[in-house]
C-alpha positions in Angstrom: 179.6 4.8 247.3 177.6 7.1 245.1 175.6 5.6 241.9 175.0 8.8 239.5 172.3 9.2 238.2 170.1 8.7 235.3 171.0 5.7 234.4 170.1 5.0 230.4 169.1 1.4 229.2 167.2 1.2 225.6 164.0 2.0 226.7 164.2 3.3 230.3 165.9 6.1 232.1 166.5 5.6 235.7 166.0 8.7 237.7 165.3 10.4 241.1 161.7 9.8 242.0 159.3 12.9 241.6 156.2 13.1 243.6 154.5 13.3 240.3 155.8 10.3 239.6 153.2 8.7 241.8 150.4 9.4 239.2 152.2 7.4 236.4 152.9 4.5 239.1 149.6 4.2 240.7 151.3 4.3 243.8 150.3 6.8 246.5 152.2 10.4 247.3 153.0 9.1 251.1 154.8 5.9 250.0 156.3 7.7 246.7 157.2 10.5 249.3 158.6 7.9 251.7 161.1 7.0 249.1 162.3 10.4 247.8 162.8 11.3 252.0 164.8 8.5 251.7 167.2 9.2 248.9 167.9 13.0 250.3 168.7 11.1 253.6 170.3 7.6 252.3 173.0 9.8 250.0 170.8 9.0 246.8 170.0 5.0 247.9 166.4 4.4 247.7 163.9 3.4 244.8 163.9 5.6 241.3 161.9 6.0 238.9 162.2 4.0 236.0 161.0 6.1 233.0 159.7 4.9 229.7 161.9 7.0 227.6 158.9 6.8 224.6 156.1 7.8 226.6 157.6 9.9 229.5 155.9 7.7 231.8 157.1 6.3 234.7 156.9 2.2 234.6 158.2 1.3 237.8 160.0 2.1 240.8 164.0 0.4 241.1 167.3 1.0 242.9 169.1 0.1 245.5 167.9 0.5 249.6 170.3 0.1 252.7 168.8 -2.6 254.8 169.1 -4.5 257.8 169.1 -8.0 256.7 169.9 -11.0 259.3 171.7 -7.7 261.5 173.8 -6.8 258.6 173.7 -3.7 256.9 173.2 -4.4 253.4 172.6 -2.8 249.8 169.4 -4.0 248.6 167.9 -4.3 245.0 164.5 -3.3 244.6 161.9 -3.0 241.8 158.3 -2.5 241.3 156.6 -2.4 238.2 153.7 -0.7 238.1 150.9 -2.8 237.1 149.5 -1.5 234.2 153.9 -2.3 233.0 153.9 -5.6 234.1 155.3 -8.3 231.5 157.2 -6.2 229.3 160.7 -6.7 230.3 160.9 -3.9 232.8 161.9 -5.4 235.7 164.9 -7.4 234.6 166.1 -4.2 232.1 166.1 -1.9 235.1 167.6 -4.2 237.6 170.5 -4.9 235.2 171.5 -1.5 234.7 170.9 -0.9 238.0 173.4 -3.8 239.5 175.8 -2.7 236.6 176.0 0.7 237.9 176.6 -0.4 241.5 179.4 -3.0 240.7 181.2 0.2 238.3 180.5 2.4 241.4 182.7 0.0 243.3 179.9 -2.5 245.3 181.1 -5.8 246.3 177.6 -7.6 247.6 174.1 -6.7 246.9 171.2 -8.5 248.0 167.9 -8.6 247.1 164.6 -10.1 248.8 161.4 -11.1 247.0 158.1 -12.9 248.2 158.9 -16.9 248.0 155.8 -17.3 245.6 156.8 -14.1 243.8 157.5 -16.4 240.0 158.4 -13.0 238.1 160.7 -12.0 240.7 162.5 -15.2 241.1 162.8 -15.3 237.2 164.1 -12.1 237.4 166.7 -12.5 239.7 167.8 -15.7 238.7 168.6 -14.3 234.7 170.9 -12.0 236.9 173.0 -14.3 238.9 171.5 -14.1 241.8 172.5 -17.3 244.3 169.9 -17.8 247.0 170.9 -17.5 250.1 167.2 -19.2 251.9 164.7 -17.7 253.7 164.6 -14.3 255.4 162.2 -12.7 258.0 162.1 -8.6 257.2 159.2 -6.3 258.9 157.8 -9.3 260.4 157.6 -11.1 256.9 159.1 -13.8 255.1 161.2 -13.2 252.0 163.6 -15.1 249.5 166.9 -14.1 250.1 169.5 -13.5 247.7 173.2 -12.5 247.4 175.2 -11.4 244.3 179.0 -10.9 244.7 181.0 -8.8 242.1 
């Protein structure tokens, strides 16, 4: 499965991360590096950027990972709003798109994993459907787990 790429929403355009891009994010060049590694290695899975299509700025980092969750390879939602972005919207527009895009590419599952005090997360992925599924222990730490089916 393949999501192309940029994904338009009305104010953001999804896109391949640039090491630039780590600048805008306030993020640094390793861990933006990290993720760009992984997208030339994962088939184009990993974190994008998530543009501000008014300013040019990158806002936050989202996409979709391969993970191993519980010992089962598994598509994983992730987003990161920069900051300086935070309560604007951002997170849920991007992840929308970004779930949209994988269930038209052809995805029956994704998951997605989020600290269990994380409130804006859990907002988040609640307005998009997703059930929890408990607790989860990932790189020694604990997370909220959620599924969405198609």
């Amino acid at each position: 499965m393949r999501i192309e790429l940029p994904i338009e929403t009305e104010r953001l355009l999804i896109r391949p991360l640039e090491l630039g891009d780590a600048e805008d994010l306030r993020e640094s060049e390793e861990w933006v590096q990290e993720k760009i590694d992984r997208f030339e290695r994962d088939g184009g899975m990993s974190l994008w950027a998530a543009v501000d299509r008014e300013s040019g700025c990158a806002v936050a980092l989202a996409g979709l990972q391969w993970e191993q969750i519980e010992g089962r390879r598994e598509l994983d939602l992730g987003c990161v709003v920069a900051t300086h972005a935070q309560q604007r919207g951002y997170a849920t527009e991007a992840s929308e798109a970004i779930v949209n895009a994988a269930f038209a590419a052809g995805c029956e599952r994704l998951t997605a994993m989020t600290g269990p005090d994380n409130a804006a997360a859990l907002h988040v992925l609640q307005k998009l459907e997703f059930t929890p599924q408990g607790e989860t222990t990932f790189e020694g730490r604990r997370y909220a787990f959620f599924v969405r089916q198609r």
